[in-house]
C-alpha positions as CSV (number, residue, x, y, z in Angstrom):
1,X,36.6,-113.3,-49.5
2,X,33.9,-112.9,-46.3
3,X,34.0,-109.9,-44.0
4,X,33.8,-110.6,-40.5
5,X,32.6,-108.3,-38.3
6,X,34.2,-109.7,-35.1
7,X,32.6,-108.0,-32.1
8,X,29.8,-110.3,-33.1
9,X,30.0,-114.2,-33.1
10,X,30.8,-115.8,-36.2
11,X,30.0,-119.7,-36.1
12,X,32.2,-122.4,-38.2
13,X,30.4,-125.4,-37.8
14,X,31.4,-128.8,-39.2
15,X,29.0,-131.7,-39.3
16,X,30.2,-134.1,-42.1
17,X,28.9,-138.1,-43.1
18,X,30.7,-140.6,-40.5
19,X,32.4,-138.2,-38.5
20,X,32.9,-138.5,-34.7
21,X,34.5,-135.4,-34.0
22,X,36.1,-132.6,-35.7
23,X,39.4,-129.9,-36.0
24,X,39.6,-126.5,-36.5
25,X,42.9,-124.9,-37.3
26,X,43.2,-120.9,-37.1
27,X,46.0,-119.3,-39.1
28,X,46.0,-115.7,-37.7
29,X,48.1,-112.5,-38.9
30,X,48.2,-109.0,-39.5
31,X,49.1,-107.6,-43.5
32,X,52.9,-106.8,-43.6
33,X,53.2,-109.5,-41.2
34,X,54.1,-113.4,-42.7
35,X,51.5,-115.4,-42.7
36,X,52.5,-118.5,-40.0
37,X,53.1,-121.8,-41.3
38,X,51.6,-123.6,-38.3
39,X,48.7,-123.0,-36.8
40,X,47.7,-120.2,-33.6
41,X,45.6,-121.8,-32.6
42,X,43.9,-125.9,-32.9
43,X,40.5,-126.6,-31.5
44,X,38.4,-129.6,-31.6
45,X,35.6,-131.5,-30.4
46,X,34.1,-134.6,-30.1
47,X,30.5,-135.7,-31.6
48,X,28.1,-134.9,-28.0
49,X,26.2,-138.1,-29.5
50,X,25.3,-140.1,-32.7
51,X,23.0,-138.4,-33.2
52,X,23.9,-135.0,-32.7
53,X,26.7,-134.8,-34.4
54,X,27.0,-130.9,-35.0
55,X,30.8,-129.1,-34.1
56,X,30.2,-125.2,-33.7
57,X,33.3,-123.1,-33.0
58,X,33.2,-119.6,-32.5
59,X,35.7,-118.0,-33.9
60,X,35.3,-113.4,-33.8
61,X,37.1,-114.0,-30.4
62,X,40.5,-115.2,-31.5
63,X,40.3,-112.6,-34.6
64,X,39.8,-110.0,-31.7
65,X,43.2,-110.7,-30.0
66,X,44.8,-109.8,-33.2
67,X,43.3,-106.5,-33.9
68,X,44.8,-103.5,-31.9
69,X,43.1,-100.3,-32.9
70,X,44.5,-97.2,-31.8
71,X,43.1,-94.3,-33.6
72,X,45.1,-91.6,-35.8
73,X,46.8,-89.0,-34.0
74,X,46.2,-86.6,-36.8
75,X,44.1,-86.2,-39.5
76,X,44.7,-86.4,-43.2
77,X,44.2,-84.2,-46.5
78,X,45.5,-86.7,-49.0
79,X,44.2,-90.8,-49.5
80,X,46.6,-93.2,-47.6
81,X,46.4,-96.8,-46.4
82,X,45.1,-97.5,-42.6
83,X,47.7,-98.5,-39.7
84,X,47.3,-103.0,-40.7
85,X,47.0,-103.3,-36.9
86,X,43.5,-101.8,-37.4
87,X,41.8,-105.5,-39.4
88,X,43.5,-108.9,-39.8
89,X,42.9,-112.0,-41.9
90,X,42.1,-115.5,-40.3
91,X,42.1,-118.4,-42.6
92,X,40.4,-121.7,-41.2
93,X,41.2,-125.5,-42.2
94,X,38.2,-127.6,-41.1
95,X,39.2,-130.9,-40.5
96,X,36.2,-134.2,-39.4
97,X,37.5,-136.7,-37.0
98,X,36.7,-140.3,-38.6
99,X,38.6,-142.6,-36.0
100,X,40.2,-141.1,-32.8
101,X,43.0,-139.3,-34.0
102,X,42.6,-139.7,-37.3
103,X,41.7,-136.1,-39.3
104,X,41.0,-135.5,-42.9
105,X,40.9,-132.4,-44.8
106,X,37.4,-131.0,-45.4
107,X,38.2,-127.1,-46.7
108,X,40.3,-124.3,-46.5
109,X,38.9,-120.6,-46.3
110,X,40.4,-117.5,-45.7
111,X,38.2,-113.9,-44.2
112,X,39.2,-110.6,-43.7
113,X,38.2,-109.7,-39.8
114,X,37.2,-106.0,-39.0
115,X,36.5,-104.5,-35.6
116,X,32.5,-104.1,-35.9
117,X,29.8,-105.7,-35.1
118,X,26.5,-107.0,-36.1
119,X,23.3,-106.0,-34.7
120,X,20.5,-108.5,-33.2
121,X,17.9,-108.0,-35.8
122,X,20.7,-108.8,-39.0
123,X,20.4,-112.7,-37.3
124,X,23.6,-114.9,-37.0
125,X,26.9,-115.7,-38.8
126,X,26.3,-112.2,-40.9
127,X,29.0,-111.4,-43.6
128,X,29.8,-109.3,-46.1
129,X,31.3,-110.5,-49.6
130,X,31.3,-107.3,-51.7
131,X,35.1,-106.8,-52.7
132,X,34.5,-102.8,-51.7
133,X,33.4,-101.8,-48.6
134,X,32.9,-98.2,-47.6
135,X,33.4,-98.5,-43.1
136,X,30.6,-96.1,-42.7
137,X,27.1,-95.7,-41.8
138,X,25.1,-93.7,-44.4
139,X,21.2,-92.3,-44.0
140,X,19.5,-92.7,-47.4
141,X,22.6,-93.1,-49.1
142,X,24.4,-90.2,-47.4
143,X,26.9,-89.3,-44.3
144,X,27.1,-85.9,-43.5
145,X,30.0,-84.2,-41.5
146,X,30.3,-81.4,-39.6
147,X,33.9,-79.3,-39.1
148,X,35.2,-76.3,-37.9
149,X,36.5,-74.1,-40.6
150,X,38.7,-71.9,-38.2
151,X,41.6,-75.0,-37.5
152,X,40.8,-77.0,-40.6
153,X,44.0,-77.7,-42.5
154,X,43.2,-81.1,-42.8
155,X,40.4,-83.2,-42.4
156,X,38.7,-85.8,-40.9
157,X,38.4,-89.2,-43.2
158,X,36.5,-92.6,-43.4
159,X,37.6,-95.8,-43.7
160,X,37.3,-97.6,-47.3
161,X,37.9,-101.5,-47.7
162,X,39.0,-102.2,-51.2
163,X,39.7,-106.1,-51.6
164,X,42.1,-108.1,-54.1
165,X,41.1,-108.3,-57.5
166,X,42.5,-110.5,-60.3
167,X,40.8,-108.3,-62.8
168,X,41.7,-104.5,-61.8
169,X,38.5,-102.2,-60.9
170,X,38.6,-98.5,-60.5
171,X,37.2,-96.8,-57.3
172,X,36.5,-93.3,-58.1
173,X,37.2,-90.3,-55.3
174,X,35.0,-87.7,-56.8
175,X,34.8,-84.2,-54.8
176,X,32.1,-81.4,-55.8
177,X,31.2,-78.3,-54.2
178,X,27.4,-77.7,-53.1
179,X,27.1,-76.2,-56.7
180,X,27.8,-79.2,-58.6
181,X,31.2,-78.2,-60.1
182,X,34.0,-80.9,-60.0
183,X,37.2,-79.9,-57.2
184,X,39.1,-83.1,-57.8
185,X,38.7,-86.3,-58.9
186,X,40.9,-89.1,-57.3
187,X,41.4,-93.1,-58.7
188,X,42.1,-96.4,-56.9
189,X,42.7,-99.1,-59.1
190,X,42.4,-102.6,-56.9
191,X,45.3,-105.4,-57.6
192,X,46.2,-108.5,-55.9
193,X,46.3,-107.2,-52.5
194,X,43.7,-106.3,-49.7
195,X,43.4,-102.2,-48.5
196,X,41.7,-100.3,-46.1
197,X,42.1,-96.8,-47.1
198,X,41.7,-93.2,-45.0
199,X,39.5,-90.9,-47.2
200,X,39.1,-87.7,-46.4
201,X,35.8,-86.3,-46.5
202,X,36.9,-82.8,-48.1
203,X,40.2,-81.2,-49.6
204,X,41.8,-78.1,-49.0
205,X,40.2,-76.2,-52.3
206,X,39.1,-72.7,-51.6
207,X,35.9,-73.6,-52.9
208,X,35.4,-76.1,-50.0
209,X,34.9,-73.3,-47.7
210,X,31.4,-73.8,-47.7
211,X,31.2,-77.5,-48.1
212,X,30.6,-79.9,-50.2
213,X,30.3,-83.6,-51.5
214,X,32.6,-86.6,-51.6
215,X,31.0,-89.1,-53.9
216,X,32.5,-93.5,-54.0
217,X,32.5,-94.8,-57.0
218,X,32.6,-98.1,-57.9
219,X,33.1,-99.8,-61.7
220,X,32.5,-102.8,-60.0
221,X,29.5,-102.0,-57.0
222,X,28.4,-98.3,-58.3
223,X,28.2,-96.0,-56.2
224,X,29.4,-96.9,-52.4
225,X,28.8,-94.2,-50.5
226,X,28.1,-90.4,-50.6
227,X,29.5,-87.9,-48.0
228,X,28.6,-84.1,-47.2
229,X,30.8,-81.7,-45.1
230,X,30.0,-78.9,-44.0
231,X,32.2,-76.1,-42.5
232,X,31.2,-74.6,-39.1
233,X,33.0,-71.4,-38.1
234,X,33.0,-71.1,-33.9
235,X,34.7,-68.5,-32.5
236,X,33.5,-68.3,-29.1
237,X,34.2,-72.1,-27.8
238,X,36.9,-74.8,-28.0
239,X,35.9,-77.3,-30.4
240,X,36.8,-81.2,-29.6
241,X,37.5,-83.8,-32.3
242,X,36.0,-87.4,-30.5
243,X,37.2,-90.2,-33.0
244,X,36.2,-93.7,-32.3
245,X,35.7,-97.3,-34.1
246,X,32.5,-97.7,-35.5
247,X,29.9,-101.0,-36.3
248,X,31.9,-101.7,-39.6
249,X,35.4,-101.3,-38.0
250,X,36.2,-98.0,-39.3
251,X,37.3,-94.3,-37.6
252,X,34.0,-91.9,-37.4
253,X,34.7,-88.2,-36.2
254,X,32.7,-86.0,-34.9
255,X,33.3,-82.9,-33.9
256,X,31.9,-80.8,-30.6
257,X,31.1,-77.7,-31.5
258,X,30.2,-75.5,-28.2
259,X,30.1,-75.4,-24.5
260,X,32.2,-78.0,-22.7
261,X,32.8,-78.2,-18.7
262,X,35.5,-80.1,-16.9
263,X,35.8,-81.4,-13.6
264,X,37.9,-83.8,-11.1
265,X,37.6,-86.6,-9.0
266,X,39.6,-87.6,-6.2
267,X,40.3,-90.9,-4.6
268,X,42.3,-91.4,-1.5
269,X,42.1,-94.1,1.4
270,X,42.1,-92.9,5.2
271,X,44.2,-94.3,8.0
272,X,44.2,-93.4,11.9
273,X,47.4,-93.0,13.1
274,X,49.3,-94.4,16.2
275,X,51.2,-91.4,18.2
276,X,54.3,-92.0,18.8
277,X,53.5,-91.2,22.7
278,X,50.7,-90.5,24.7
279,X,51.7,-86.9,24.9
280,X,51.0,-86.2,21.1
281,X,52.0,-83.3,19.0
282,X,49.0,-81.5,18.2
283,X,50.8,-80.5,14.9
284,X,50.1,-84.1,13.9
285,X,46.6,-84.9,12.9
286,X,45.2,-88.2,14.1
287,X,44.4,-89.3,10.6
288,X,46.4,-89.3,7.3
289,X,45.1,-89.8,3.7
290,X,47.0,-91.9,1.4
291,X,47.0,-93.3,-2.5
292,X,45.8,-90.2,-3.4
293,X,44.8,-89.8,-7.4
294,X,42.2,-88.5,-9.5
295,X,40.8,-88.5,-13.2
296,X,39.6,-85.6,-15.3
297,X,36.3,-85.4,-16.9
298,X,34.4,-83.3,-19.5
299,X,31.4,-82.9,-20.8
300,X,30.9,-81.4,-24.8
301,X,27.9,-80.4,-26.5
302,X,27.2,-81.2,-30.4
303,X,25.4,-78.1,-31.7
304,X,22.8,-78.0,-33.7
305,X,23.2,-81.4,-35.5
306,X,20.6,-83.6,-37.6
307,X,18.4,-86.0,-36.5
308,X,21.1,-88.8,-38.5
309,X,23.5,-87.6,-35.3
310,X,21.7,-90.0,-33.0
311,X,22.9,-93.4,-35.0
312,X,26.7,-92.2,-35.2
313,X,26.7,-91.2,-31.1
314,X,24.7,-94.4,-30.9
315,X,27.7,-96.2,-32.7
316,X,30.1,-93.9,-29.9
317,X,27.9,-95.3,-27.0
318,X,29.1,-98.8,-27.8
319,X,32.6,-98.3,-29.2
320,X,35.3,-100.2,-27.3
321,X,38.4,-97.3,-28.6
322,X,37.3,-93.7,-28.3
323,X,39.9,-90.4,-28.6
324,X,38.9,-87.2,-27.5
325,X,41.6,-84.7,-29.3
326,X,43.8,-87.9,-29.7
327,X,43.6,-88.5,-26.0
328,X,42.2,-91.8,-25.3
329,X,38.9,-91.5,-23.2
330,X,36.2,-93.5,-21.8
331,X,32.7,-92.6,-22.4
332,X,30.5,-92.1,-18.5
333,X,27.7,-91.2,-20.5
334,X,25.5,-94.4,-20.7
335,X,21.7,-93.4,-22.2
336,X,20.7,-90.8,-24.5
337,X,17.1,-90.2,-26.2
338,X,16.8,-89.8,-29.4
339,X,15.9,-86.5,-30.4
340,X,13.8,-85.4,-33.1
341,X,13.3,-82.2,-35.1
342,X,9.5,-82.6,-34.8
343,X,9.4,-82.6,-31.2
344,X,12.5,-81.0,-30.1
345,X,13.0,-78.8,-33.3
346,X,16.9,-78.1,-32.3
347,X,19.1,-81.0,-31.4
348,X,22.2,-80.6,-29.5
349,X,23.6,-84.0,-27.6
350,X,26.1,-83.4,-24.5
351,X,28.3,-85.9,-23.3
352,X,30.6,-86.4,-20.4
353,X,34.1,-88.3,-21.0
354,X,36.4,-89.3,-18.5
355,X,40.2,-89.5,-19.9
356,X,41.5,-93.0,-19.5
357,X,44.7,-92.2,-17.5
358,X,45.3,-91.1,-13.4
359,X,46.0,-87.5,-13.0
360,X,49.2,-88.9,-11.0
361,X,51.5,-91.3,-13.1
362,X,51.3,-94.5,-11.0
363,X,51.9,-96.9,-14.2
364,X,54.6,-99.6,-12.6
């Protein structure tokens, strides 16, 4: 089954022998959910001329209505599945016109939809067919996490897709410490039904106190990812957890390790005021300032962090669902350079959030 990364377009076309227009039925639904028995929605077209006789429907945007992601309120320290709300499945019936009003059957195909996108230079109509899909960008093979020791009870996680299988595979959770020796070792076998999966990047072993490795094994694909953590211990600042929906549809976290400074902005509107007689009260003013609000902001810095940072802020930057500390949060940082450790030697990124709510409750 095809992986659509919806924020992208994703083109169905249909351009069979004798046709003069074409159909496109979308079943859309959510896992746990039924799927519907007539379809959400019918398009169709008509040839633009016999000779071009090419029907292209776009289809990421009617995925996209039916994926609601809201990130995790708390983190995890064991493997469990990912709120279904997160990815739906769309299955398309492609239909060729032959006299008006007259359809015929052409295919049937289902696809698993994910929140991420494509980038310019993949090209068009990219998806992705392997059955398991770790949601996460790796550099050479390799993610690398950064967390603070001092709150860590549990961890942050990725997002792992594991699709049905008629013939079980195993996907293999293996953790090690930075001295090769095996903490835990974790199995998912795959069966007739479609997962995405929080992983978290460490467990609560003793010897994870100075990091390690969380290694994704496939029978089927090999190896589909490697992961390091590594434990930070700051004292002097509050630390921030952002969590946001990456390129591939699944939660990234990274965590803000030092100085952070908050400010306000106010709105209000003016008015001048009639007196109520021409010998005023002088304890009134002449003007009075109404619809008065504001929003809170605040800026974090990274750290020291590795030059790999700059691709997962980069992912931030263009994330439609960001959480700051579970709040949601809209990012008022809009460019960054890339920093390197050959010209800036140590790389710390700062960047401002504004939380997405009114100070004053004025939801009606």
């Amino acid at each position: 089954m095809k992986k659509l990364f919806i924020r992208s377009p994703y083109f169905i076309v249909i351009n069979e022998t004798a046709q003069i227009g074409s159909k496109l039925e979308l079943y859309l639904w959510n896992k746990g959910t039924t799927e519907p028995t007539t379809p959400t929605y019918t398009l169709s077209k008509r040839n633009a001329s016999a000779t071009q006789t090419q029907n292209i429907y776009n289809v990421s945007n009617y995925a996209k209505d039916f994926i609601k992601p809201i990130a995790s309120q708390v983190f995890f320290t064991g493997i469990t599945e990912e709120d279904n709300d997160n990815w739906c499945y769309l299955k398309a019936k492609q239909y060729k016109e032959t006299a008006p009003n007259s359809y015929s059957l052409i295919s049937t195909e289902t696809y698993v939809c994910l929140n991420g996108y494509t980038t310019y230079e993949q090209g068009s109509n990219v998806s992705n067919s392997a059955n398991q899909i770790l949601l996460h960008a790796l550099e050479k093979g390799v993610a690398k996490f950064y967390y603070n020791r001092e709150i860590a009870s549990t961890y942050p996680f990725v997002n792992l897709f594991v699709g049905a299988d008629i013939t079980p595979q195993t996907v293999t959770i293996l953790y090690k410490d930075f001295l090769g020796n095996t903490i835990s070792t974790t199995n998912i076998t795959t069966d007739a039904n479609d997962y995405v999966y929080r992983i978290p990047i460490t467990t609560n072993a003793v010897a994870f106190d100075d990091g390690g490795t969380m290694t994704i094994n496939s029978t089927d694909l090999g190896v589909l990812g490697k992961l390091k953590s590594y434990p930070i211990c700051e004292h002097k600042y509050d630390t921030a957890i952002v969590t946001y929906m990456n390129r591939y549809g699944g939660w990234r976290h990274i965590t803000f390790f030092k100085a952070n400074t908050q400010s306000i902005e106010v709105t209000s509107t003016d008015y001048s005021l009639l007196p109520s007689s021409v010998f005023y009260n002088t304890s009134k003013g002449q003007k009075q300032t109404y619809n008065n609000n504001g929003k809170h902001s605040i800026k974090y810095n990274t750290g020291w962090v590795d030059e790999v940072y700059f691709n997962y802020i980069q992912d931030m930057l263009l994330s439609e669902v960001v959480m700051l500390n579970s709040r949601p949060v809209l990012l008022k940082t809009k460019s960054l350079q890339k920093k390197t450790h050959l010209i800036d030697r140590m790389i710390n990124y700062e960047l401002e959030f504004e939380y997405a709510n009114s100070i004053l409750n004025n939801v009606i």
